[in-house]
Backbone bond lengths (Angstrom), bond angles and torsions (degrees), N, CA, C in turn:
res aa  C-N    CA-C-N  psi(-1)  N-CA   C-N-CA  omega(-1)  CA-C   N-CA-C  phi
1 X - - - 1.468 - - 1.521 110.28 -
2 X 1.525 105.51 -29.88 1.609 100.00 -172.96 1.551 108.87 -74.89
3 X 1.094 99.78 -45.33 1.806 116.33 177.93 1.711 103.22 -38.39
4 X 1.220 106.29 -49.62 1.359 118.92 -166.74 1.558 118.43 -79.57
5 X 1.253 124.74 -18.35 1.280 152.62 153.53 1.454 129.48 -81.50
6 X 1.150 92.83 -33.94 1.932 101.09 179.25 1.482 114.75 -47.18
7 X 1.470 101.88 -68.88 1.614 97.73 -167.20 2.026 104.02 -65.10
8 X 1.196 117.81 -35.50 1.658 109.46 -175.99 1.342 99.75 -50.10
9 X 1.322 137.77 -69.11 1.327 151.24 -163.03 2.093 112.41 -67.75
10 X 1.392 94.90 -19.37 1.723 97.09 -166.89 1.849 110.40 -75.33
11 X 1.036 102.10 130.84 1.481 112.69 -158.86 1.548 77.50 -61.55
12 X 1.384 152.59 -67.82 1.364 142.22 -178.08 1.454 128.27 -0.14
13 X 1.888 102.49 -31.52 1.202 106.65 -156.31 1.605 77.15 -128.73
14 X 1.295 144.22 31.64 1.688 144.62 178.52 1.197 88.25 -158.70
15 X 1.410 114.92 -170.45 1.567 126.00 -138.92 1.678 89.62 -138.56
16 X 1.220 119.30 109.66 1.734 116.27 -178.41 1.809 98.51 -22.36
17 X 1.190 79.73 161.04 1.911 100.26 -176.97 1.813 108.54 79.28
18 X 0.973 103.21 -19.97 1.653 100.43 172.90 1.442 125.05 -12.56
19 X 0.931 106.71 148.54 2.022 97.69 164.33 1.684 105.34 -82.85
20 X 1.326 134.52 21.47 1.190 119.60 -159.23 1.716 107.18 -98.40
21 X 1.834 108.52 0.99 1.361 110.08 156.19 1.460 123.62 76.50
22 X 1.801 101.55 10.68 1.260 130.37 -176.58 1.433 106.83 -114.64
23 X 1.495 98.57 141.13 1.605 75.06 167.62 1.786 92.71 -132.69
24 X 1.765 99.79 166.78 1.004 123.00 -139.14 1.666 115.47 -59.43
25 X 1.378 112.85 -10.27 1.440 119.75 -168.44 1.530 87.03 -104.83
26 X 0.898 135.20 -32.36 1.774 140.97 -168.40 1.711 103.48 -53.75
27 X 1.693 111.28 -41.32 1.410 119.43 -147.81 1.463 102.10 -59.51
28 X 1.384 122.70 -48.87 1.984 121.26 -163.95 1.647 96.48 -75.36
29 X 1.162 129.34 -13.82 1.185 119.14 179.46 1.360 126.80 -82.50
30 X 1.554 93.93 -45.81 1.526 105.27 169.49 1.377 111.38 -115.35
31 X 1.223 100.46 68.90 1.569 113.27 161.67 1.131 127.83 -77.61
32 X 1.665 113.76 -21.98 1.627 127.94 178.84 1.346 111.13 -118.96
33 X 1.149 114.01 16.40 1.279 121.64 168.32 1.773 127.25 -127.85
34 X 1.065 103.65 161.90 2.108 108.95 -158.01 1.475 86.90 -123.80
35 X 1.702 116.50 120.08 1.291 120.45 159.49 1.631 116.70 -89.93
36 X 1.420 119.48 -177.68 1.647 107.91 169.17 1.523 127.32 -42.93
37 X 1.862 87.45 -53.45 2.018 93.37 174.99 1.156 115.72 -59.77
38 X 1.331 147.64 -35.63 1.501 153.25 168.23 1.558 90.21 -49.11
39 X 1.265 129.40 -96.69 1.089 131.56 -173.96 1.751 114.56 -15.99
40 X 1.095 93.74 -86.50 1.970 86.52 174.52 1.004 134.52 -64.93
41 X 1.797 116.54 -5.81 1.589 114.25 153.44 1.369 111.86 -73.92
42 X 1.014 100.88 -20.31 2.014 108.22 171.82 1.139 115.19 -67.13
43 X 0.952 125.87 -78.38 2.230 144.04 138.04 1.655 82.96 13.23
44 X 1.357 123.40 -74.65 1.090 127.15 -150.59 1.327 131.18 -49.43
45 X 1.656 70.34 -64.86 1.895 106.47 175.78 1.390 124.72 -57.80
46 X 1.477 104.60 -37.04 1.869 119.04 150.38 1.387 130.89 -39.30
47 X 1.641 98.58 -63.88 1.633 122.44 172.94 1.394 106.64 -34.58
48 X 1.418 94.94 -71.76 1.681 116.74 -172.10 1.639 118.50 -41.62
49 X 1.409 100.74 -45.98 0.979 131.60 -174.43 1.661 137.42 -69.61
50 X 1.506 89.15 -9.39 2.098 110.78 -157.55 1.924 77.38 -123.90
């Protein structure tokens, strides 16, 4: 799930300040991993999305 989420949410691919709840040194580390903010920008992005 993180893999699959990483790059949508990775400030790499947004502009620092993002809502993506990452911050910018965090991203290569947790690239395979989903924190809370990932999660409910996900939640979100679904919602929005369905």
């Amino acid at each position: 799930m993180g893999r699959g989420t990483g790059q949508q949410f990775s400030t790499h691919t947004q502009p620092s300040g993002s809502d993506d709840g990452d911050d910018d040194d965090d991203d290569d580390d947790d690239a395979d991993k989903v924190d809370d903010d990932d999660v409910a920008q996900f939640k979100t992005a679904v919602a929005q999305a369905a």
